[in-house]
py3Dmol code that shows the C-alpha trace and the ligand (Angstrom):
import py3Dmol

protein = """\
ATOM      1  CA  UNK A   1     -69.516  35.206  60.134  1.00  0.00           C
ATOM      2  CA  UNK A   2     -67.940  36.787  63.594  1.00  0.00           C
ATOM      3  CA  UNK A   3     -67.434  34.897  66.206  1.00  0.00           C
ATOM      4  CA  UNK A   4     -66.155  36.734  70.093  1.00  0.00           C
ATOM      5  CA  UNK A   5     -65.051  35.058  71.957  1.00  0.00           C
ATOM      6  CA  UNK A   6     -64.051  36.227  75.687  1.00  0.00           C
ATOM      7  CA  UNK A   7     -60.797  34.688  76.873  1.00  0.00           C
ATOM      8  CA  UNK A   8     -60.519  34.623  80.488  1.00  0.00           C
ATOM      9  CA  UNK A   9     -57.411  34.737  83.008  1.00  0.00           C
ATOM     10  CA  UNK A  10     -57.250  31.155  84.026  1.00  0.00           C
ATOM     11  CA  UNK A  11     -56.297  32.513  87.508  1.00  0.00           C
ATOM     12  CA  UNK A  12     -58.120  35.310  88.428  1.00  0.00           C
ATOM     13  CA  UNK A  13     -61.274  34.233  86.431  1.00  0.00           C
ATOM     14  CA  UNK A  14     -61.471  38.021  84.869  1.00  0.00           C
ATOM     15  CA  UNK A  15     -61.809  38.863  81.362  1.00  0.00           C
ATOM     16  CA  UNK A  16     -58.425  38.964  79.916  1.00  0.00           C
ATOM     17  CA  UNK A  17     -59.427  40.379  76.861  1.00  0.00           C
ATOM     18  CA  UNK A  18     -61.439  39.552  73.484  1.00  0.00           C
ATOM     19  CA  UNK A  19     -60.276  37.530  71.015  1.00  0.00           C
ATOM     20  CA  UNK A  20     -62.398  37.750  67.385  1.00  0.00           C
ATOM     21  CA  UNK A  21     -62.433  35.425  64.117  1.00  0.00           C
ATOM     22  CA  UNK A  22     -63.460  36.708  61.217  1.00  0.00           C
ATOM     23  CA  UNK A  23     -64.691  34.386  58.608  1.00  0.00           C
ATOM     24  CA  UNK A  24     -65.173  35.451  54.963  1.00  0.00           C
ATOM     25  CA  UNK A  25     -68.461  34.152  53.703  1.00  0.00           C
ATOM     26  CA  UNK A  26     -68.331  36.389  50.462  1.00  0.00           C
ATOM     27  CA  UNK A  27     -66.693  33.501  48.649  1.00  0.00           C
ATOM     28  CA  UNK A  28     -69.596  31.067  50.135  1.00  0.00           C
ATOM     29  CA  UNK A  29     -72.443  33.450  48.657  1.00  0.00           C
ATOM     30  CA  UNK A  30     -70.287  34.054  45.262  1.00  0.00           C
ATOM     31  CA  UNK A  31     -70.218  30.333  44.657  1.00  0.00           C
ATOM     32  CA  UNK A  32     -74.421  29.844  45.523  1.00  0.00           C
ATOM     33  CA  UNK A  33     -75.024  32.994  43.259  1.00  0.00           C
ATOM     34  CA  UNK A  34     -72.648  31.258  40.483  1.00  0.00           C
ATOM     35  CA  UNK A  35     -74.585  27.941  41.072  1.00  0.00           C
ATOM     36  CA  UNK A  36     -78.074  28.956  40.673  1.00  0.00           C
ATOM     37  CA  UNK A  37     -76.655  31.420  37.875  1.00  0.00           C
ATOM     38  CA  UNK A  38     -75.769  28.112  36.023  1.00  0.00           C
ATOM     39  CA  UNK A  39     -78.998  26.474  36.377  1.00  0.00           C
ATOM     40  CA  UNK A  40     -80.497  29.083  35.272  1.00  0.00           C
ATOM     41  CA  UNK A  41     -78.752  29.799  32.651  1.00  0.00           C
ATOM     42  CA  UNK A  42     -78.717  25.461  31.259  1.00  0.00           C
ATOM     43  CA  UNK A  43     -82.568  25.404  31.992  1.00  0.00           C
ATOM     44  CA  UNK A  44     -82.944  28.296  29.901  1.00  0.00           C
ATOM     45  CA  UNK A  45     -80.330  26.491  27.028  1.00  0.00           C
ATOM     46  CA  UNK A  46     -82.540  23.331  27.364  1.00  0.00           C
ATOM     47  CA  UNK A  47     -85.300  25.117  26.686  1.00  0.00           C
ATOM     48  CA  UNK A  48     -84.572  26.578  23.769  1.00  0.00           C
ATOM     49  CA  UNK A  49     -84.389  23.090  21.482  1.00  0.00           C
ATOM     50  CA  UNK A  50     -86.808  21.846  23.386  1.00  0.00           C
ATOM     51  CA  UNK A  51     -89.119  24.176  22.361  1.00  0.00           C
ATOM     52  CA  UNK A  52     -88.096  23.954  18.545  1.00  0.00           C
ATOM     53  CA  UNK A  53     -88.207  20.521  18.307  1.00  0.00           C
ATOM     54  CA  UNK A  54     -91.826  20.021  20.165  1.00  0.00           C
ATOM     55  CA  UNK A  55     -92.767  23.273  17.411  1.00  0.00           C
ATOM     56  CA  UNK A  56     -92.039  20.985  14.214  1.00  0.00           C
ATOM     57  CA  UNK A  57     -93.556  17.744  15.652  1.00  0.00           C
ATOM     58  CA  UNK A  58     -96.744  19.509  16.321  1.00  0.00           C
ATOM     59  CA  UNK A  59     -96.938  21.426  12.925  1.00  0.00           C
ATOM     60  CA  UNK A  60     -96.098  18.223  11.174  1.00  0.00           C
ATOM     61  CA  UNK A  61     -98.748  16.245  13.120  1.00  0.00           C
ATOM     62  CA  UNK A  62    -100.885  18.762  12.022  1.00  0.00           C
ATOM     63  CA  UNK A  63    -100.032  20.381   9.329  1.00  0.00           C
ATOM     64  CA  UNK A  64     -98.243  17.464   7.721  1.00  0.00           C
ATOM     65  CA  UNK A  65    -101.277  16.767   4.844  1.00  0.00           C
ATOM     66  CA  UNK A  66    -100.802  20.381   3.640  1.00  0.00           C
ATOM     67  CA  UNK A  67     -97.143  20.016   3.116  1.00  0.00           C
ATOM     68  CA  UNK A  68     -94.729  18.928   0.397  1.00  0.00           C
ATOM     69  CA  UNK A  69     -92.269  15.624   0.922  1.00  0.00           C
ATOM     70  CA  UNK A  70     -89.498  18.618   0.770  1.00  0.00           C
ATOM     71  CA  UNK A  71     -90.914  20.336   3.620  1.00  0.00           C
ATOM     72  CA  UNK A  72     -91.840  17.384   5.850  1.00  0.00           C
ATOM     73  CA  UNK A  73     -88.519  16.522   5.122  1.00  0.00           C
ATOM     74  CA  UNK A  74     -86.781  19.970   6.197  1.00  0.00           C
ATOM     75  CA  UNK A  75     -88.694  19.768   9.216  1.00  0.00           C
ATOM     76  CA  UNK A  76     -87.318  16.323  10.196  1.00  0.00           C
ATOM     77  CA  UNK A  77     -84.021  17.149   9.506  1.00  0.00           C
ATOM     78  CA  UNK A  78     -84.143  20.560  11.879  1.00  0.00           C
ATOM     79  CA  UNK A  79     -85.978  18.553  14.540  1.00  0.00           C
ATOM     80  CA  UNK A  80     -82.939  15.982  14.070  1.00  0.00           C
ATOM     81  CA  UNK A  81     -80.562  18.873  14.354  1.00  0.00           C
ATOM     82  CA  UNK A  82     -82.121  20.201  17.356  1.00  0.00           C
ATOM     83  CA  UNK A  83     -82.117  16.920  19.049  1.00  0.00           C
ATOM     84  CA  UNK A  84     -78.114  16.690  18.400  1.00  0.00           C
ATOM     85  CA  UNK A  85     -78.013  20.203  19.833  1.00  0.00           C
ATOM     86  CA  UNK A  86     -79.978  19.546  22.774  1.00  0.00           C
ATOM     87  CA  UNK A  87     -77.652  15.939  23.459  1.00  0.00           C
ATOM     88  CA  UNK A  88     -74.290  17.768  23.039  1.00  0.00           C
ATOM     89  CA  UNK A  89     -75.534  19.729  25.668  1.00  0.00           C
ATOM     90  CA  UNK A  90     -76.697  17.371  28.326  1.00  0.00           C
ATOM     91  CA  UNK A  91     -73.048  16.074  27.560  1.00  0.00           C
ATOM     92  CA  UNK A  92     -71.101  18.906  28.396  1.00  0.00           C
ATOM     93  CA  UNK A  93     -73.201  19.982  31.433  1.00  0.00           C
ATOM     94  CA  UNK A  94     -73.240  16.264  32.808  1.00  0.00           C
ATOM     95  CA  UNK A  95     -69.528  16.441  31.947  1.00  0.00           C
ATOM     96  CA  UNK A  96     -68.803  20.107  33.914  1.00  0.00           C
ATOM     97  CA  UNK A  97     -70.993  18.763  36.837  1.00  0.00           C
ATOM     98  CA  UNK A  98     -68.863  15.326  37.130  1.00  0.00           C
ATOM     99  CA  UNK A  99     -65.596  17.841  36.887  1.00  0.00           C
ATOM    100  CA  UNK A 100     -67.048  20.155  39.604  1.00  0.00           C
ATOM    101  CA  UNK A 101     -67.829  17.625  41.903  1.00  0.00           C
ATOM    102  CA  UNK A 102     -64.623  17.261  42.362  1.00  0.00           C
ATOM    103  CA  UNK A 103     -63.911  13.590  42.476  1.00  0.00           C
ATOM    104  CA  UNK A 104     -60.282  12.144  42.651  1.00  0.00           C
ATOM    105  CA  UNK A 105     -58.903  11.531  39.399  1.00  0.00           C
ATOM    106  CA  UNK A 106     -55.962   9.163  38.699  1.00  0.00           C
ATOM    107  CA  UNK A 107     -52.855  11.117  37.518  1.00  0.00           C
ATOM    108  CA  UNK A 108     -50.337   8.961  36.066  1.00  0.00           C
ATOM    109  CA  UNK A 109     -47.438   8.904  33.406  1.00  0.00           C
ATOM    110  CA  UNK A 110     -49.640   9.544  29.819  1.00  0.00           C
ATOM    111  CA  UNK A 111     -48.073   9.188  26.745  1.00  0.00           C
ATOM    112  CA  UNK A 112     -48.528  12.471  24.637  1.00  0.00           C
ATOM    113  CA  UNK A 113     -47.990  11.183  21.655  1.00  0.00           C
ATOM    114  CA  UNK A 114     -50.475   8.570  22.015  1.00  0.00           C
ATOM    115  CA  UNK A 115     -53.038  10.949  23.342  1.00  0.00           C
ATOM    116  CA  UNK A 116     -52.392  13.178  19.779  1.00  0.00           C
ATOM    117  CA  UNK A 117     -53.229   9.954  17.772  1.00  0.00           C
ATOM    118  CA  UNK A 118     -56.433   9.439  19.307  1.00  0.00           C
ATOM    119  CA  UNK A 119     -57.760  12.915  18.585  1.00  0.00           C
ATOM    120  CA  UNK A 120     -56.208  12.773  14.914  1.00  0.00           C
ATOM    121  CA  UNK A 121     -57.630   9.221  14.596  1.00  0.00           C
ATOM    122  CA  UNK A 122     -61.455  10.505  16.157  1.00  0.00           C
ATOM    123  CA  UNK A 123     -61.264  14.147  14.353  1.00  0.00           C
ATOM    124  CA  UNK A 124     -59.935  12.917  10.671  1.00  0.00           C
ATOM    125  CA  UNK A 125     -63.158  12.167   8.883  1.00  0.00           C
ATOM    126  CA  UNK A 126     -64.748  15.821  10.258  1.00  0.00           C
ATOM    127  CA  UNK A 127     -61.270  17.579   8.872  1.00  0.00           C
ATOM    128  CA  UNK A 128     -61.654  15.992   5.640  1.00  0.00           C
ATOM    129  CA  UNK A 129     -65.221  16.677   5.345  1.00  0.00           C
ATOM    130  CA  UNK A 130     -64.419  20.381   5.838  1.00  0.00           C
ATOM    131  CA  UNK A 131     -61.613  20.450   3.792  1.00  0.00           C
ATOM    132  CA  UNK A 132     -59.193  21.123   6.409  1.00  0.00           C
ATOM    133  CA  UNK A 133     -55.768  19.817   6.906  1.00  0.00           C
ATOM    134  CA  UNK A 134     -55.387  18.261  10.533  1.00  0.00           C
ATOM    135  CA  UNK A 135     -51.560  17.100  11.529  1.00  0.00           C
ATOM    136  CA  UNK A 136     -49.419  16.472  14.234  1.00  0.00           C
ATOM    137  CA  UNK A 137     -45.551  18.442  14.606  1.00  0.00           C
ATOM    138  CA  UNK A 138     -44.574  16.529  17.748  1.00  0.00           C
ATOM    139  CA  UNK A 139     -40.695  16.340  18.935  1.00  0.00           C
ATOM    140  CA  UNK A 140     -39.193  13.102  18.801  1.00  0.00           C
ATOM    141  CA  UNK A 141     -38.597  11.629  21.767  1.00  0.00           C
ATOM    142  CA  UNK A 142     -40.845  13.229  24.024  1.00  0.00           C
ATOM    143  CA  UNK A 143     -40.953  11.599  27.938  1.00  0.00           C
ATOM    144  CA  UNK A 144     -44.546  11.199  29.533  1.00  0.00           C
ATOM    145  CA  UNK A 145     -46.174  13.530  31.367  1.00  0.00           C
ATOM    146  CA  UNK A 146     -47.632  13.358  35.109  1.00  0.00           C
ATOM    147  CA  UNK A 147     -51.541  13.758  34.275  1.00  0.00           C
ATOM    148  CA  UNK A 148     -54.988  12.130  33.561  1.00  0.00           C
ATOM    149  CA  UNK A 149     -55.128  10.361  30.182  1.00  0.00           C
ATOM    150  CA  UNK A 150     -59.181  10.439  29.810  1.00  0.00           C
ATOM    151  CA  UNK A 151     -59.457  14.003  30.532  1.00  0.00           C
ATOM    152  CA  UNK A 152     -56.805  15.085  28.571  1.00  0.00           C
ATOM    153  CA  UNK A 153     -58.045  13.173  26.005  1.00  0.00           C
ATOM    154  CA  UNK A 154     -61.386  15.720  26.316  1.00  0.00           C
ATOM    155  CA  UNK A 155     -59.188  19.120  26.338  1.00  0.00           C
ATOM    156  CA  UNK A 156     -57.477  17.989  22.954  1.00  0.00           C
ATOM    157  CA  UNK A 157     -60.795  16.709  21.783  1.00  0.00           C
ATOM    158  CA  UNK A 158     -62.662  20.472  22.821  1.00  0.00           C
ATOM    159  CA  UNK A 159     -59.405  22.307  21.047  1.00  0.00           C
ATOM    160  CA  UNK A 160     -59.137  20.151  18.412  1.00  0.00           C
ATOM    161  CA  UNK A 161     -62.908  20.305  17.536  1.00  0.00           C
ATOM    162  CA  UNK A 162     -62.982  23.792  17.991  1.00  0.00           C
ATOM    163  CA  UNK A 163     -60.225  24.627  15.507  1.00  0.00           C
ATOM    164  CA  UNK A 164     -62.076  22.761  12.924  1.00  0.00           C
ATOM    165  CA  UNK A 165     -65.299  24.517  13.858  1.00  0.00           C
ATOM    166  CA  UNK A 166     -63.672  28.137  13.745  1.00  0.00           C
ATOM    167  CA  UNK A 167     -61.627  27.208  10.286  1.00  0.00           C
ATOM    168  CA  UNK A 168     -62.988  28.035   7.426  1.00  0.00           C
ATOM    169  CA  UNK A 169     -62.046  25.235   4.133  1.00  0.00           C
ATOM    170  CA  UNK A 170     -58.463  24.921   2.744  1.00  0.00           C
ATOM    171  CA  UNK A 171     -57.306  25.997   6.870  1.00  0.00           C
ATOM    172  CA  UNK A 172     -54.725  24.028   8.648  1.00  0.00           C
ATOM    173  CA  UNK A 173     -55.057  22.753  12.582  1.00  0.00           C
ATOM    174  CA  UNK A 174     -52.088  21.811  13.998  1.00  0.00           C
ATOM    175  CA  UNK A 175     -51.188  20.087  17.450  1.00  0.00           C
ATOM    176  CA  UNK A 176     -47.226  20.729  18.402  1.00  0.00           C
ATOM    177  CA  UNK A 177     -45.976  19.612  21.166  1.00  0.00           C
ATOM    178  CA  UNK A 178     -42.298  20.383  22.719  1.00  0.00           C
ATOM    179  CA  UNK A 179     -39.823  19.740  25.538  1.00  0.00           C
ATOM    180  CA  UNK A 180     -39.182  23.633  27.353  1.00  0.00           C
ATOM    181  CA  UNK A 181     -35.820  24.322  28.949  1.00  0.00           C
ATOM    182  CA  UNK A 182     -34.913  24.013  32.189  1.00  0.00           C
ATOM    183  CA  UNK A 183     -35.510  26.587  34.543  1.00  0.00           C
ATOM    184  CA  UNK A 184     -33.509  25.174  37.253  1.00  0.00           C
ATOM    185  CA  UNK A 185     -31.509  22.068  37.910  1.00  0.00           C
ATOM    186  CA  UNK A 186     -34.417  21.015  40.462  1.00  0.00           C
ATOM    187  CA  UNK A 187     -36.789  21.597  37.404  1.00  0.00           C
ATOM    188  CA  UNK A 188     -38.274  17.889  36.526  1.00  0.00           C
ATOM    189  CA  UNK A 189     -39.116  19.591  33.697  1.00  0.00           C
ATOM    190  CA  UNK A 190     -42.459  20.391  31.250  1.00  0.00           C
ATOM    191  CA  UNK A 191     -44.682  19.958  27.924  1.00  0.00           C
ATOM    192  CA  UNK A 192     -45.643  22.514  25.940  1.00  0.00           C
ATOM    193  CA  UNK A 193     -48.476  21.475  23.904  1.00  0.00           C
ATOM    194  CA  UNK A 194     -50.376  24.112  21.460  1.00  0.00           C
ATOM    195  CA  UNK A 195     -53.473  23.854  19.268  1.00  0.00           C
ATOM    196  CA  UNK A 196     -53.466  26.232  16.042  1.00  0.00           C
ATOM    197  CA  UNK A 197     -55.591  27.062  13.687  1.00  0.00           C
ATOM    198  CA  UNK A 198     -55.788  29.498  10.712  1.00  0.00           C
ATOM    199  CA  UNK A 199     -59.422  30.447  11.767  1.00  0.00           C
ATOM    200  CA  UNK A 200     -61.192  33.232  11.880  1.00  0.00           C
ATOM    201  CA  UNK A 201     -59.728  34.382  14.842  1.00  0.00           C
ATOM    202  CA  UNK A 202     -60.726  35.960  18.269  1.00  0.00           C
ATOM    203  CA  UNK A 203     -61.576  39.344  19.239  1.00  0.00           C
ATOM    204  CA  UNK A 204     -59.084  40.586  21.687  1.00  0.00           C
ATOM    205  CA  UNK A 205     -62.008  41.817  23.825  1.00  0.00           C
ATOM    206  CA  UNK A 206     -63.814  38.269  23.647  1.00  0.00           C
ATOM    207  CA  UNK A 207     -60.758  36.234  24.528  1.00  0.00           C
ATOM    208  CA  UNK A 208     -61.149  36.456  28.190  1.00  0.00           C
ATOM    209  CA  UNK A 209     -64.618  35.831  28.040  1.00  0.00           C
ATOM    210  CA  UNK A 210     -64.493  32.804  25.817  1.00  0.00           C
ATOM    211  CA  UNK A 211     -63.889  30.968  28.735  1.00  0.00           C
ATOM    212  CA  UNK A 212     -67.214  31.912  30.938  1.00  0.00           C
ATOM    213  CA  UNK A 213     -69.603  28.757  30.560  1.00  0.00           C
ATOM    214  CA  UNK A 214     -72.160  29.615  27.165  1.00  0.00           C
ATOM    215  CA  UNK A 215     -70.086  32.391  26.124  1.00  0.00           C
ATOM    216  CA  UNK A 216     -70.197  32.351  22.367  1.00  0.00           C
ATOM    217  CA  UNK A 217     -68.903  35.077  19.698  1.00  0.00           C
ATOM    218  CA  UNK A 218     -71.705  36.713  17.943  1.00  0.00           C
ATOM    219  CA  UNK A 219     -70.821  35.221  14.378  1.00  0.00           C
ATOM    220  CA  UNK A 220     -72.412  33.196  12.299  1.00  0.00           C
ATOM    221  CA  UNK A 221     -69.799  30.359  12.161  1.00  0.00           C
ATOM    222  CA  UNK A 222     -72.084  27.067  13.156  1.00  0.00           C
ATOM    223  CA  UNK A 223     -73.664  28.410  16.327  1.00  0.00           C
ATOM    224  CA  UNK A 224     -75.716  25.694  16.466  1.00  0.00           C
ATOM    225  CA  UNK A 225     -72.859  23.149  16.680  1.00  0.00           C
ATOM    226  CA  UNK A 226     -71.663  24.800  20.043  1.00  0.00           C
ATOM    227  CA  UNK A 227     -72.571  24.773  23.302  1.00  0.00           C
ATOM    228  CA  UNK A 228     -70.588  27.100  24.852  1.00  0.00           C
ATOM    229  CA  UNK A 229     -69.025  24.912  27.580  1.00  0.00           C
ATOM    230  CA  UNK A 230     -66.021  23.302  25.937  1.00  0.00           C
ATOM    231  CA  UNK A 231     -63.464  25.685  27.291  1.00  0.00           C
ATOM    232  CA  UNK A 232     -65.129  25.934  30.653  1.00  0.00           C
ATOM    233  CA  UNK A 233     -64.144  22.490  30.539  1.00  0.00           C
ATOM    234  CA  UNK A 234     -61.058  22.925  29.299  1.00  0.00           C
ATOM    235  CA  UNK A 235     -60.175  25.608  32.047  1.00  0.00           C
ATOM    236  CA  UNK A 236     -61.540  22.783  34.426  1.00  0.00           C
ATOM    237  CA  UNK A 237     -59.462  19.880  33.874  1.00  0.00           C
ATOM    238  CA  UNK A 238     -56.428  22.344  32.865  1.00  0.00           C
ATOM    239  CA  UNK A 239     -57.100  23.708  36.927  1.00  0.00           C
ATOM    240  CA  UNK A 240     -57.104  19.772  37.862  1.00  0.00           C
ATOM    241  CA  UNK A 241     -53.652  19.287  36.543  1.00  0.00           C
ATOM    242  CA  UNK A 242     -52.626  22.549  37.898  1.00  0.00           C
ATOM    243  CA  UNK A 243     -52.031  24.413  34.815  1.00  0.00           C
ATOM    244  CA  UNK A 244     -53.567  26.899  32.929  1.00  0.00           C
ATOM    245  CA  UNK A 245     -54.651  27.385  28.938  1.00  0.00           C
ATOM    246  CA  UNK A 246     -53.454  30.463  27.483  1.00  0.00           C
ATOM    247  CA  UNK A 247     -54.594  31.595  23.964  1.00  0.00           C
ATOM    248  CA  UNK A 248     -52.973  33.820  21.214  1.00  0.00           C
ATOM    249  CA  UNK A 249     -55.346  35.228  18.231  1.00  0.00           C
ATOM    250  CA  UNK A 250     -55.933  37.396  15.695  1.00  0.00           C
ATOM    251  CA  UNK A 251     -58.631  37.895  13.905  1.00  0.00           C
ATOM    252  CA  UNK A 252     -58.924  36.463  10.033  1.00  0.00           C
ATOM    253  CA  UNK A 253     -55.404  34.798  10.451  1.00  0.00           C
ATOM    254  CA  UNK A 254     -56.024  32.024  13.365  1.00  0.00           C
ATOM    255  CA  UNK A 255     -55.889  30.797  16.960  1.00  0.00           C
ATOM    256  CA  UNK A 256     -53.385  29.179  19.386  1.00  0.00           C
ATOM    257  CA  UNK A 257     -54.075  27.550  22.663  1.00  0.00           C
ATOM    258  CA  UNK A 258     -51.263  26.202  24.683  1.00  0.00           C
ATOM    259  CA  UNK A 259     -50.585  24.896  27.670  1.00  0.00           C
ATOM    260  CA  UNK A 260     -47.686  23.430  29.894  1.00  0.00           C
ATOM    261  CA  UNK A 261     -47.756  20.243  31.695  1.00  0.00           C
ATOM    262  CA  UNK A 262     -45.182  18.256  34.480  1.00  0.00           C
ATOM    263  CA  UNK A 263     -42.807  15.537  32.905  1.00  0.00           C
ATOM    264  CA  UNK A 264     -43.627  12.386  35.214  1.00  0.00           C
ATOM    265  CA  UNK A 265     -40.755  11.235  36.898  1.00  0.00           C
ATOM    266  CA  UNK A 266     -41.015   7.915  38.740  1.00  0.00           C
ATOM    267  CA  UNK A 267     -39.852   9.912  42.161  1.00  0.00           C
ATOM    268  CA  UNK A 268     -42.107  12.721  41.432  1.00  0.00           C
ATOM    269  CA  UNK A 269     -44.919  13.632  44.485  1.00  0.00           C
ATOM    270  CA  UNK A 270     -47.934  13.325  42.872  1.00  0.00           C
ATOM    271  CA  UNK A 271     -50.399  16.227  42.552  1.00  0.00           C
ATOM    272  CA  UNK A 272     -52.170  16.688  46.098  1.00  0.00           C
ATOM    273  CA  UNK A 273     -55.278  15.450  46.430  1.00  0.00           C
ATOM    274  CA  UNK A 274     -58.016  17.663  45.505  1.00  0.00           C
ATOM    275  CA  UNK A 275     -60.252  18.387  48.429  1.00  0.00           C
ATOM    276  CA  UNK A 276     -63.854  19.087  47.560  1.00  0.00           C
ATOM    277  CA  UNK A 277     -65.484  22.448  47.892  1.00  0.00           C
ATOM    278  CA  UNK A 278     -68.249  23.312  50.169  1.00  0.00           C
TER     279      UNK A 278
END
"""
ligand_1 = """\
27
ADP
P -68.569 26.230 21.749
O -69.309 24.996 22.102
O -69.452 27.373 21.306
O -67.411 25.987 20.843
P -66.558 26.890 23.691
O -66.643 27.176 25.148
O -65.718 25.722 23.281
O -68.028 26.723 23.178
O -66.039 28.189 22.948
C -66.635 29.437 23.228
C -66.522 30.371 22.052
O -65.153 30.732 21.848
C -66.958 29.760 20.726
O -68.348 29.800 20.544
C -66.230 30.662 19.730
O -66.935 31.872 19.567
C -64.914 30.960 20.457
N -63.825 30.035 20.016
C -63.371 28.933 20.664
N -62.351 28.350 19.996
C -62.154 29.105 18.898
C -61.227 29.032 17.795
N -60.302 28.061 17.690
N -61.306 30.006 16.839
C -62.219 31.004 16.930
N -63.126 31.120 17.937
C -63.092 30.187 18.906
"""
view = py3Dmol.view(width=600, height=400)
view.addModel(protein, "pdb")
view.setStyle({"model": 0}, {"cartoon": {"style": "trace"}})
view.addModel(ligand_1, "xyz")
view.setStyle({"model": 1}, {"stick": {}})
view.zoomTo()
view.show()
């Protein structure tokens, strides 16, 4: 968008000379492509179990006579399966949209180790079942930090239930979290908190990519269970508390994600206000 305008001599009434503002609407048309983009891409996700699950109904309305209990029975439990699919995704889109709306979110002083009990306490039973050891290595003592309990509550869960997803039986997931250094004596200082697995690992060439909404690694590691939004997520509410994940992977030995968040401090300025985007 250009805009001239002519600025005139206030005395002599003559044209002075031009003055021109240049407004960047590249960023305006990148974020309407990326929009319709992401419809298109959850209609087309949507579709997909949709489609599957409308497929077995039909053949066992109509087909059901001609078929064994064992195969009406297979069928029920893939259109169940496809039905959990298709729910785990309305989740994490209606959860993306609420983060990209860009409400104001409450950031106050959350208790990490509190938070890390919760997701052991939710994710237990699923470890178990895999055969996976899930534990916590927290140092004592830690103070709160300045953030948003429920939606930090989500990143741990998306980690958390990722590292369980990725690791194959007999694996380990652990959440650490530690007190960094210092940098300066104005520094009110910061969490490190890192989720790690000994899964199978990311490509190095995938690991940027991971985070791109429905990105998932071509493997055959329960591709049904994902969606391909949890880190998108992640990234999201990591942005919010303005921070960033970081990963570090190899393949066939395991995956950390970490990131680093404000200690709260009762004198602290809180986090500015997030203004929402056009
Ligand atoms: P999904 O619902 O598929 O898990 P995510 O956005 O959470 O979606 O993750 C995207 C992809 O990143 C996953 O499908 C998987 O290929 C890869 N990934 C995420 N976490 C891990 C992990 N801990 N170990 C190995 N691969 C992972």
């Amino acid at each position: 968008r250009l805009l001239l305008m002519t600025v005139l001599d206030q005395h002599r009434e003559s044209t002075k000379g031009i003055a021109i503002t240049v407004q960047d609407i590249t960023r305006e048309a990148e974020l309407n492509e990326a929009k319709s983009q992401f419809i298109s891409n959850v209609s087309h996700e949507l579709r997909t179990p949709l489609f599957n699950i409308k497929s077995f109904i039909e053949t066992l309305h109509e087909y059901g006579d001609d078929l064994s209990e064992s195969e009406r029975l297979e069928f029920l439990e893939t259109a169940n399966r496809e039905t959990d699919r298709l729910t785990r995704l309305v989740n994490d889109v209606l959860d993306l949209s609420r983060l990209e709306s860009c409400k104001r979110y409450n950031f106050e002083a959350v208790d990490v180790s509190a938070t890390v009990e919760q997701t052991l306490r939710s994710n237990q039973l699923n470890a178990k079942d895999k055969g996976i050891e899930l534990c916590q290595e927290l140092e004592p003592h830690l103070p709160p930090i300045l953030g948003n309990y429920d939606l930090l509550l989500q990143v741990f869960a998306n980690l958390v239930g990722n590292a369980l997803k990725f690791t194959q039986s007999g694996g380990r997931v652990v959440i650490r979290a530690s007190l960094l250094p210092l940098s300066s004596p104005v520094d009110p200082g910061r969490l490190r908190i890192e989720i790690a697995d000994t899964g199978i690992g990311i490509d190095p060439e995938d690991q940027e990519a991971i985070f791109d909404r429905f990105f998932r690694v071509e493997n055959r590691v329960h591709t049904l269970e994902g969606t391909g939004l949890g880190l998108s997520i992640v990234r999201n509410i990591m942005e919010k508390h303005h921070s960033q994940v970081h990963l570090v992977s190899e393949v066939s030995v395991g995956t950390t994600f970490w990131f680093d968040l404000p200690v709260f401090r009762e004198t602290a300025t809180p986090l500015e206000p997030l203004i929402p985007e056009v």
